[in-house]
C-alpha positions as CSV (number, residue, x, y, z in Angstrom):
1,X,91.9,100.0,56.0
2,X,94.2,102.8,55.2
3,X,95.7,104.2,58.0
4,X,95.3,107.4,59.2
5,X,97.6,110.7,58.3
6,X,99.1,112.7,61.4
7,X,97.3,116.1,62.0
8,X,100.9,117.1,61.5
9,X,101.2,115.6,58.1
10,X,97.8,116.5,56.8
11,X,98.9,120.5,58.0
12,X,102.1,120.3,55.9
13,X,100.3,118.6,53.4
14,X,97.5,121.2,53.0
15,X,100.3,124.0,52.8
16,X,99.1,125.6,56.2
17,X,102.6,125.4,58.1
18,X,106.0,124.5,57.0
19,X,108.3,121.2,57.8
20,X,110.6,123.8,60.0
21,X,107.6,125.0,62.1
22,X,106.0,120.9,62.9
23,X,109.0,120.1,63.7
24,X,109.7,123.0,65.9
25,X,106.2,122.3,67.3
26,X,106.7,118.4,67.7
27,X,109.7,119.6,69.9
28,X,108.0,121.6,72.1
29,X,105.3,119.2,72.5
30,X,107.7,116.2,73.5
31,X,109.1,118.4,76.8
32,X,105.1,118.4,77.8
33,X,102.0,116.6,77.8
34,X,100.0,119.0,75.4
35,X,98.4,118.5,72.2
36,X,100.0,118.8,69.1
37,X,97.4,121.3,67.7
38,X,97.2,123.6,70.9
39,X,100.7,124.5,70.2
40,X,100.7,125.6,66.8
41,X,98.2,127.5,67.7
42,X,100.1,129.1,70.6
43,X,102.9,129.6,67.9
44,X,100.7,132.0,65.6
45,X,101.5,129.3,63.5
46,X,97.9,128.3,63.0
47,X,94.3,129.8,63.2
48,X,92.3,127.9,65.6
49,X,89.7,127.7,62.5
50,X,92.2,125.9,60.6
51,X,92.9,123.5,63.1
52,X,88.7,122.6,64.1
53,X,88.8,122.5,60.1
54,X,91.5,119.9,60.1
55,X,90.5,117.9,62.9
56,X,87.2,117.3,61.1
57,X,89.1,116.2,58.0
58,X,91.4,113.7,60.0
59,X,88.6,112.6,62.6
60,X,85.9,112.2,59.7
61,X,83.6,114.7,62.2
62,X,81.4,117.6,61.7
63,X,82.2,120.5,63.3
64,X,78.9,121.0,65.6
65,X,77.2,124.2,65.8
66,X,77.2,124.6,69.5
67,X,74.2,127.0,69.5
68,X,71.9,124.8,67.7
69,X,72.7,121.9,70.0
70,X,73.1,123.2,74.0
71,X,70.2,122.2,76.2
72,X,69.7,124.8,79.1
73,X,69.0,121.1,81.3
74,X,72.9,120.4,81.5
75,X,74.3,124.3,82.4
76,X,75.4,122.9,85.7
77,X,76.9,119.5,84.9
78,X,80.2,121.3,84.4
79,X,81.2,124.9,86.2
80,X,82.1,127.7,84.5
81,X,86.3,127.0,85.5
82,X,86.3,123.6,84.6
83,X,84.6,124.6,80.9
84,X,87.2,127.2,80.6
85,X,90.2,125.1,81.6
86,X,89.3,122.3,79.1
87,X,87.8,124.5,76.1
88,X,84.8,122.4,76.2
89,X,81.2,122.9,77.3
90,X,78.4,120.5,77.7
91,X,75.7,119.9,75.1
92,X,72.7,117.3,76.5
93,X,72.1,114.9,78.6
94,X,71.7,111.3,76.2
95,X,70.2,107.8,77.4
96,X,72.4,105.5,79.3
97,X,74.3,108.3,81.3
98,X,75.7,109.5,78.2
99,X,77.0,113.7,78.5
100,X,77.3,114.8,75.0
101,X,80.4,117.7,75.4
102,X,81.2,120.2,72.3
103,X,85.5,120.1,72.7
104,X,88.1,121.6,69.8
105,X,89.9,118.1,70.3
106,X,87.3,115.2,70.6
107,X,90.7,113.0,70.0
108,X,92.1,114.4,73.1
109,X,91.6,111.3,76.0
110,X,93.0,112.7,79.0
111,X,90.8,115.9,79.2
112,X,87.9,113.4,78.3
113,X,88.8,111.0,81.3
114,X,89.2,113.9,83.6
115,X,85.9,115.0,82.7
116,X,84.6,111.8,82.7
117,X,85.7,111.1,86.6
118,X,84.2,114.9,87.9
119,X,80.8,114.2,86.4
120,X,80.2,110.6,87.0
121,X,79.1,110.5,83.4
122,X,80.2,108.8,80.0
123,X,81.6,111.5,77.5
124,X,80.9,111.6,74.0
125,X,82.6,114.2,72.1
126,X,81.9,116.4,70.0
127,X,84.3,118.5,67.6
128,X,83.1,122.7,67.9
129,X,85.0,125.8,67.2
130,X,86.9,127.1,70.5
131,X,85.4,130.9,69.5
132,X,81.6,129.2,69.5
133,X,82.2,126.8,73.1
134,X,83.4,130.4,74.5
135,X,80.3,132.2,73.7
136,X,78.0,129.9,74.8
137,X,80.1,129.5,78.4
138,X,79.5,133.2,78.7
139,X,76.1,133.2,77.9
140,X,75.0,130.1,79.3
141,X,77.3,128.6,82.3
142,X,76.6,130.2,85.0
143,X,78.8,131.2,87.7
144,X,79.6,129.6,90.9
145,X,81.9,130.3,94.4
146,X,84.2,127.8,92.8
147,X,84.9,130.1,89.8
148,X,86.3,133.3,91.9
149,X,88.3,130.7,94.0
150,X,90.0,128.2,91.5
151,X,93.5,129.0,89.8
152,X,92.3,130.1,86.5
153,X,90.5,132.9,88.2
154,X,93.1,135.0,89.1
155,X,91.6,138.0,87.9
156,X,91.7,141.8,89.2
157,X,88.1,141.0,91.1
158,X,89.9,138.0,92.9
159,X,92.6,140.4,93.8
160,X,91.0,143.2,94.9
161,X,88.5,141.2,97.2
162,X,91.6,139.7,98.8
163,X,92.8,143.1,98.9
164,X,89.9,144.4,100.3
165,X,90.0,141.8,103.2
166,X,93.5,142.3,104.1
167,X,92.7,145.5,104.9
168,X,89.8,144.9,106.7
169,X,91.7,142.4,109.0
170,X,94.2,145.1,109.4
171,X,91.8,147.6,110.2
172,X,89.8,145.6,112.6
173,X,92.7,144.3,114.4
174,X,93.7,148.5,115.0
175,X,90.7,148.5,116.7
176,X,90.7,145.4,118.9
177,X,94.2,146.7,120.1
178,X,92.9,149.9,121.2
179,X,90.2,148.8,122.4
180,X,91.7,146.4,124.7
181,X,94.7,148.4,125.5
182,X,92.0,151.1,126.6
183,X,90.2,148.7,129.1
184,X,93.1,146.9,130.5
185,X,94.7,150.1,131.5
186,X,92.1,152.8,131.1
187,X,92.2,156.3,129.3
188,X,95.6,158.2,129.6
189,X,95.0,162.1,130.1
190,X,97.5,164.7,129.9
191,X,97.7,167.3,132.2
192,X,99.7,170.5,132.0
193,X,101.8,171.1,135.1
194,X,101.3,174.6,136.8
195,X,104.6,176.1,137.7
């Protein structure tokens, strides 16, 4: 059995990036746990299209219509957050507890454990285009309390409802202070002296 060529290699190889950039690249990726791919991709130094393209090649794996494939029946197995963090979305529910999941890197194992422990399922994955997981989270995941309150969703609505609060609490506590000022000592009146 022949063994098989780096996603690295096969990218130099194919003429889509340079010696000079993988190793840049491979640099990067040994000061972190991230995927080899990701990063050239972060660079601008690859299209993510290129890389599902390439990860097909090297994994011997169709690149699966997401579309086609998604069964309404599993839109809550993973929230919306979790999808988005991990680029990956669920596809159908499979005999034996099996989750079938659409992800850009089916060869990447720690996102796959991780999933595997918050759904109490066995993954099997399945290689998708990021643009076509991200269409069908928006159109199919639906949204949850977790979503407005996990990290990722730091957004401007996250920031104006905590916004919003704060000055609510400020607010209400202006008139609590009055109010209790007002019947602890009662209503001051002013009254102009006659001279």
């Amino acid at each position: 059995m022949a063994a098989k060529v780096r996603l690295g290699e096969m990218l130099v190889q194919q003429g889509l990036i340079t010696g000079e950039i993988l190793e840049e690249a491979i640099r990067l990726q040994v000061s972190g746990n991230r995927r080899l791919g990701n990063i050239l991709v972060r660079m601008n130094a690859l299209s993510e299209d290129q890389l599902v393209e390439t990860l097909s090649e090297q994994l011997g794996e169709q690149i699966t219509d997401v579309n086609e494939v998604f069964t309404p029946s599993v839109r809550t197995k993973l929230p919306r957050y979790i999808c988005k963090r991990y680029g990956v979305i669920p596809l159908r529910l499979k005999e034996n507890n099996i989750l079938e999941v659409a992800m850009t890197d089916p060869s990447d194992q720690q996102v796959i454990e991780n999933l595997e422990q918050f759904t109490g399922h066995v993954l099997e994955p399945v290689l998708a285009r990021q643009s076509n997981i991200q269409d069908v989270i928006r159109s199919h995941i639906p949204r949850s309390m977790q979503d407005y309150f996990s990290p990722e969703s730091n957004t401007l609505l996250t920031r104006l409802a905590v916004a919003v609060c704060l000055v609510f609490i400020v607010v209400i506590g202006s008139f609590s202070y009055r109010f209790i000022n007002q019947a602890t000592y009662g209503t001051i009146s002013h009254v102009e002296g006659s001279t």
